[in-house]
N, C-alpha and C positions, 0 to 999 in steps of 0.2 A: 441596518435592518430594512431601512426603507430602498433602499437598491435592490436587499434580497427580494423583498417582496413584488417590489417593479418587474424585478428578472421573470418571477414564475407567472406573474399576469402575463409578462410578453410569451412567455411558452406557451402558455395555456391559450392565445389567441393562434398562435402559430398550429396547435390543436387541433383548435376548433373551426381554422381554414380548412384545412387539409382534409382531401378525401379520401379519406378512408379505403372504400372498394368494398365489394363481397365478393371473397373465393372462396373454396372449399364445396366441400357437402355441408347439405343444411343438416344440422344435428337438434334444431329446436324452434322456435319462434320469439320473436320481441320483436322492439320497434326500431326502429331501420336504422342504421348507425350513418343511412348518409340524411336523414330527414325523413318527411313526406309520412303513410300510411301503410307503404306498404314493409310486409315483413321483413324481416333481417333473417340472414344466413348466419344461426351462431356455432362459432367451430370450436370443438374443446381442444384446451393443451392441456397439458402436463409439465412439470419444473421439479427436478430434484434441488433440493438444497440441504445444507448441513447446519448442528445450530448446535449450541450449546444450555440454549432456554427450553420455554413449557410451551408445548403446543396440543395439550387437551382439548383448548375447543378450536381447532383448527377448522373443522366444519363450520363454525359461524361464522368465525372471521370470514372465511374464503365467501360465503356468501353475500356477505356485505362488500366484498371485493367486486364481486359476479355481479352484482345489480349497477355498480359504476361502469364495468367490463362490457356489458351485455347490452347498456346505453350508447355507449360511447366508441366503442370499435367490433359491435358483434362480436365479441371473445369470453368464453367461460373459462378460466382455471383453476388447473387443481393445484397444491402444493403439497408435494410430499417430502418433511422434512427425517432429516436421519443424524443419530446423534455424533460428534465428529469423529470418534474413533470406527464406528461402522463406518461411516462415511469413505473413509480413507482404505479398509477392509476390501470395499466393492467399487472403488474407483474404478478397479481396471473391466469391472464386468459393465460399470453403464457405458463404458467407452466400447464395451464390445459391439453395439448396436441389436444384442438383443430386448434391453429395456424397451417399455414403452414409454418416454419419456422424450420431448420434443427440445426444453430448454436444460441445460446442465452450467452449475457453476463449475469454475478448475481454480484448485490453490495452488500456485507454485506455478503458474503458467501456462499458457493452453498448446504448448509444443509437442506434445505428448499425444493430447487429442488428436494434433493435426496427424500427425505421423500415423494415425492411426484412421486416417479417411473420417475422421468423425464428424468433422465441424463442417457446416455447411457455410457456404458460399455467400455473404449478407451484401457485398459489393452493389448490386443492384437495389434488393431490400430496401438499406439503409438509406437509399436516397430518395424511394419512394415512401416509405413509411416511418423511418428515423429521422426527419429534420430535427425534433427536440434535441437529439442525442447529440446529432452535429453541430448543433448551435452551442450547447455547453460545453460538450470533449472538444471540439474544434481540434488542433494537431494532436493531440492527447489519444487521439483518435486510432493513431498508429501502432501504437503499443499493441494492436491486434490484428495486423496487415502482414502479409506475407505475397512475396512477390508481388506487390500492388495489388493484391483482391484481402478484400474485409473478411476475417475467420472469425472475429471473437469480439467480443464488445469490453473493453475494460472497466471495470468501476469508477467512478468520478471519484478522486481521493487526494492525498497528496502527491502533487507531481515535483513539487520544486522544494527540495532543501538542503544543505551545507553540512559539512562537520564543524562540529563547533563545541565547547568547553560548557560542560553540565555543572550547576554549582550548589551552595547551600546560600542560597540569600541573608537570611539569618544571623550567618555565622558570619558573613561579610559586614552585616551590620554591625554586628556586635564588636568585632574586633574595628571598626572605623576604616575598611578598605575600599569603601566607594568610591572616591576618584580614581584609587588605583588601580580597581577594575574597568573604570570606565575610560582609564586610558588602553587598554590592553587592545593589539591589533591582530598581535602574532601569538603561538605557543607559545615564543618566548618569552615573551613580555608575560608572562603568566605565573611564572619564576617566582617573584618576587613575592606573590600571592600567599603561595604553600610553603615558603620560607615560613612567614609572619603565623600562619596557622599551624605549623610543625612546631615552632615554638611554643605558642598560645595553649594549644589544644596536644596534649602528648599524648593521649588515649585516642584520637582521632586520624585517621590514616587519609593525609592529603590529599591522594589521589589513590583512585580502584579503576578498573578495566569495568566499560558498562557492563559486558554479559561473564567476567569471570574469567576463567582460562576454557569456556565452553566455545569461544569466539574471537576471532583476532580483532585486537583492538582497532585496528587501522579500518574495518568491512564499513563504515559511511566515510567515506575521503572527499578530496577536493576534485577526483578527477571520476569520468566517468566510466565503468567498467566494463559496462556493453555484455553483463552480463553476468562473467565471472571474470578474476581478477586477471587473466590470462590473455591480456592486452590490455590496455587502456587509452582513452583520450584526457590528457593531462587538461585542467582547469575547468572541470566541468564540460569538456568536449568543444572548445571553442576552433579546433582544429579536429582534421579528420585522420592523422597520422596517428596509426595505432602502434602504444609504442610499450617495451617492458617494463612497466609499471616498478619491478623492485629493483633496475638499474639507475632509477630516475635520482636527481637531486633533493627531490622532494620527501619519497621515504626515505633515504638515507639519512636526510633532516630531522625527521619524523624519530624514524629510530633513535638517533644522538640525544634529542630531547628526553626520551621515555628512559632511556639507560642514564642520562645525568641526573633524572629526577631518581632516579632507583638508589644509584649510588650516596645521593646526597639524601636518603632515608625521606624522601617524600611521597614511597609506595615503598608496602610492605615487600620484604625480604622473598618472600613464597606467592609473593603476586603469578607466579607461571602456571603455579598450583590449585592459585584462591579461586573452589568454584563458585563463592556467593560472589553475584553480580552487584554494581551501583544500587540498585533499588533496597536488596533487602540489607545492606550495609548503613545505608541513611538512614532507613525506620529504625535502627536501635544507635544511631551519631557517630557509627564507627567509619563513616569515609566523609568526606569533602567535596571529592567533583571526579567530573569522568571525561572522557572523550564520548561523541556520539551523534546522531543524525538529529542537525538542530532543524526545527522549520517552526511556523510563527505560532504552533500550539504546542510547542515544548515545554515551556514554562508553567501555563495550566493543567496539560497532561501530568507533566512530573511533579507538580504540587501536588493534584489532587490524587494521584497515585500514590507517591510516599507518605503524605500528612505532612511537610512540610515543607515554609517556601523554598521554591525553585528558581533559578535564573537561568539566562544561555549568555554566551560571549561566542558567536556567529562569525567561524575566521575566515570566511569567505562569502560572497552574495548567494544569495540562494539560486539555483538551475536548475529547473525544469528536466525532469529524465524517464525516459521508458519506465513505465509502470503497463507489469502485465503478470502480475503475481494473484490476482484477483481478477479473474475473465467471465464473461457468461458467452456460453456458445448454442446455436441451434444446431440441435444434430443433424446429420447429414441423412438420415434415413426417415426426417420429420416428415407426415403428410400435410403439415400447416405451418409450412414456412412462411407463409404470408402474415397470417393470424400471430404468430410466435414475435415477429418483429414489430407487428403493432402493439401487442401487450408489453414488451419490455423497451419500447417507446413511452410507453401512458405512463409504465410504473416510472420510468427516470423521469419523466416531465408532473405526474399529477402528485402533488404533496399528501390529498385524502387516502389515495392509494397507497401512499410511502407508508401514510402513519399504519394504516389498518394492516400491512403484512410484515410490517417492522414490532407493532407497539399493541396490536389488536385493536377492541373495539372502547371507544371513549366512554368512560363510565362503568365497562363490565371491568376490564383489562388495565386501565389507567385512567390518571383523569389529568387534565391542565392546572396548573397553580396560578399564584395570581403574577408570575412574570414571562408568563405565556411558557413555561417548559412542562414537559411530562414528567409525570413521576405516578409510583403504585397508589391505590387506594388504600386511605385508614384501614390498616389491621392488617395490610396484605405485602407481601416483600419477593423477593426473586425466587424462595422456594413455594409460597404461596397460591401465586395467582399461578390462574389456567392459561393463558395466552404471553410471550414475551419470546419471538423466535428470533428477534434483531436482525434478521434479512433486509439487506439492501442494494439496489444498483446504484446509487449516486449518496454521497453526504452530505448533500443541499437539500433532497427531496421531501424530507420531515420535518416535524419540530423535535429543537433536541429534548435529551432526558437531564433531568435536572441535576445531574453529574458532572455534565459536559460545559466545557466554554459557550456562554450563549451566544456572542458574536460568532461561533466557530464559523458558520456555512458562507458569510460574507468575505471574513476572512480569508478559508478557503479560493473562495473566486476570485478576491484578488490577486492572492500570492499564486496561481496557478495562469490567470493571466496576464498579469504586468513579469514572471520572473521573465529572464533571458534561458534561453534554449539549449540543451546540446545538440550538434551539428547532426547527432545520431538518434535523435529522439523518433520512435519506435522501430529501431533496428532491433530484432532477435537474432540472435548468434545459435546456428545451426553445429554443432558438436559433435555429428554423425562421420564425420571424415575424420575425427580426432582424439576419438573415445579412449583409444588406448592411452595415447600420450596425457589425456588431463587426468585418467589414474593413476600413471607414473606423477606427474606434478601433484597431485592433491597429496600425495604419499609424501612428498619431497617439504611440503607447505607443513603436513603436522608435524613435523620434523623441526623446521626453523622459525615460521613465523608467528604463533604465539610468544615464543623465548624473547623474540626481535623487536616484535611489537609491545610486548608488553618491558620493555625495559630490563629482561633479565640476563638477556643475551648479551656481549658487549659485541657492536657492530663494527668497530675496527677487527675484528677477525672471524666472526659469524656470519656478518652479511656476504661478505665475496665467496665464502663457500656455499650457502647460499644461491647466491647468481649461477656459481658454477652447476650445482645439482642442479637447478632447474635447465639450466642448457644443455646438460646429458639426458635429462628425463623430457626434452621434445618443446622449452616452450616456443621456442622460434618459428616451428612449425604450425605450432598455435597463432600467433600471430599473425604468420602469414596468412592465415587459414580467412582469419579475422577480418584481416586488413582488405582482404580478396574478397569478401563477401559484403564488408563496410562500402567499399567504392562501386561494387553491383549495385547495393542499393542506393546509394549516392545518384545513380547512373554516370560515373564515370570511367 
């Protein structure tokens, strides 16, 4: 904690250097965001966002926003939140550049936007009015870069984590499997585990598929996908050879596992079929463990998720990869593109800021407990209170909610900058030359690899048919496609 806190005083000094400027038209008066007496030029924006909480008094908060805003970089904003299924409803009209709306968040990645002329140009911006940003994203940075010009800002989140064996801590105690977990390196070594609990526990299903048959079980791997699974670089991208991911050694491995554990009754029979996922299987004891995206708040999340303990067995170091699933972009038809990059500077770097449009205002909206985390006020809960829209650009910027790992944000910062790298970290894989062939492949995938993955399939005669459809349905071409656009951005 005392690092986290060091971290945001250095930001905050970095801040309070840095010159601001006045562009725009003057829309109001205050006191000068560079100093001195004389007035400030305050420019308004606008920010769509989507929320799932209460924003009844969204006018107070934003004001108490506007008086740090209106100090500190001449900027007033507005925030217009929308519930997420609207949200998702009018995506394609705020991308149409009729809104008047300067900043927009994009779920699922901001390629769309671009394609769409929407996203303006931050390359310059950012370097003049984002240092905070740069200083924490530092390569992470990428995940929003196309052809070498800045589009899109990602969210500070997690970038670095492994697949790795989800478990019942618990139930490891209880049966006395400690060492024998704590020796496990490989899936295989894992064996031995859901034998002792297949026994033990006969009402208890070994192992379950994290998200079900809604998902293939292999989607967080050892290698990096660069997108979709339609190439990959094998070990976390320690190399830049984009290569068929389902010819590899590796899934074939992968699969042989999941089909021996199937056969030897350590997943259920109908596992192809079963659509309740890992989560809602452990809240009533009916599974054991899963396969899944381990990273160093697994454990806490998946406690405090299901109700009980959790552990990970992490089969690989954790790496660093293109995160751009969560973007914030200035639009391209903005008149305050200047103003726009200062305010979503302040908000990643200024914590008072974080909490008041993440958390509202302290005392109406929330209060601090005595171990410094937020939580509701006596009497009042998530349907309750009038302010709670959990908007955020970074995971570090607040304090958390009394839910969450309170170490989380230090954590965070370490495991994002001590992990190791993929060679391809923020490459975006462009689709538009290949549209038809990944529909023939996605066709070809629901076809085999749930069955495959999930151990129902027997892969001595599954998988090479398999291999085969995909190479009649184009993936080679995918690859290529891939591999061609990997080593452009490479500059090779």
């Amino acid at each position: 904690m005392k690092k986290l806190i060091a971290l945001l005083l250095a930001l905050a000094m970095v801040l309070a250097l840095a010159a601001c400027g006045n562009s725009g038209s003057s829309t109001g008066a205050g006191t000068s965001a560079e100093g001195g007496d004389k007035p400030a030029q305050i420019e308004k924006i606008r920010i769509y966002v989507p929320t799932s909480g209460k924003y009844d008094d969204i006018d107070a908060v934003m004001e108490k926003v506007n008086e740090i805003t209106r100090e500190k970089i001449a900027v007033e904003v507005e925030f217009v939140p929308f519930q997420f299924g609207q949200w998702f409803g009018q995506y394609s009209l705020f991308l149409s550049g009729t809104e008047d709306v300067d900043i927009l968040v994009n779920y699922g990645g901001f390629l769309n936007a671009y394609s769409q002329g929407a996203c303006y140009d931050l390359t310059d911006l950012i370097q003049q009015y984002g240092q905070d940003i740069i200083a924490m994203e530092g390569d992470y940075l990428k995940g929003g870069v196309i052809d070498g010009r800045q589009y899109a800002l990602p969210i500070y989140a997690v970038y670095s984590w492994n697949m790795g064996i989800i478990y019942r801590q618990d139930v490891v105690e209880e049966l006395g499997l400690q060492d024998q977990v704590a020796a496990v390196k490989t899936i295989e070594d894992w064996e031995p585990i859901l034998a002792a609990v297949k026994e033990a526990k006969p009402d208890m299903t070994p192992f379950v598929t994290s998200s079900g048959s809604t998902a293939p079980n292999f989607q967080y791997g050892t290698w990096d996908d660069l997108g979709n699974k339609y190439g990959v670089l094998m070990n976390g991208g320690e190399t830049s050879e984009v290569v068929n991911l389902f010819e590899t050694e590796e899934y074939a491995r992968l699969c042989n596992v999941m089909h021996d554990w199937n056969v030897k009754g350590y997943s259920s029979k109908d596992i192809q079929t079963q659509t309740d996922g890992f989560t809602v299987l452990t809240q009533s004891d009916a599974a054991f463990c899963t396969l899944g995206q381990v990273d160093f708040n697994t454990p806490f999340y998946q406690s405090t998720t299901i109700g009980k303990p959790i552990n990970v067995v992490q089969l690989a170091p954790a790496v660093g990869r293109t995160y751009n699933n969560v973007t914030y972009i200035v639009m391209s038809n903005t008149k305050h593109p200047e103003a726009a990059m200062k305010f979503l500077n302040l908000w990643f770097s200024d914590i008072e800021v974080g909490n008041l449009i993440k958390y509202g205002i302290e005392g109406t909206h929330y209060q601090v407990n005595a171990d410094g985390m937020a939580e509701y006020l006596p009497g009042q809960d998530a349907n309750s209170c009038t302010y709670h829209i959990g908007a955020s650009i970074s995971n570090v910027n607040s304090i958390r909610w009394n839910t969450e790992n309170p170490d989380y944000a230090q954590l965070l910062i370490d495991s994002n900058t001590n992990s190791p790298k993929s060679v391809a970290l923020g490459f975006a894989f462009n689709t538009e030359n290949v549209t038809n062939e990944i529909t023939q492949l996605d066709n070809v995938c629901a076809k085999y690899q749930i069955g495959l993955e999930s151990g129902a399939m027997d892969p001595a005669t599954a998988l090479p048919e398999f291999i085969q459809a995909l190479k009649d349905a184009g993936i080679e071409k995918v690859i290529a496609e891939k591999q061609a656009q990997l080593d452009a951005f490479l500059g090779k």
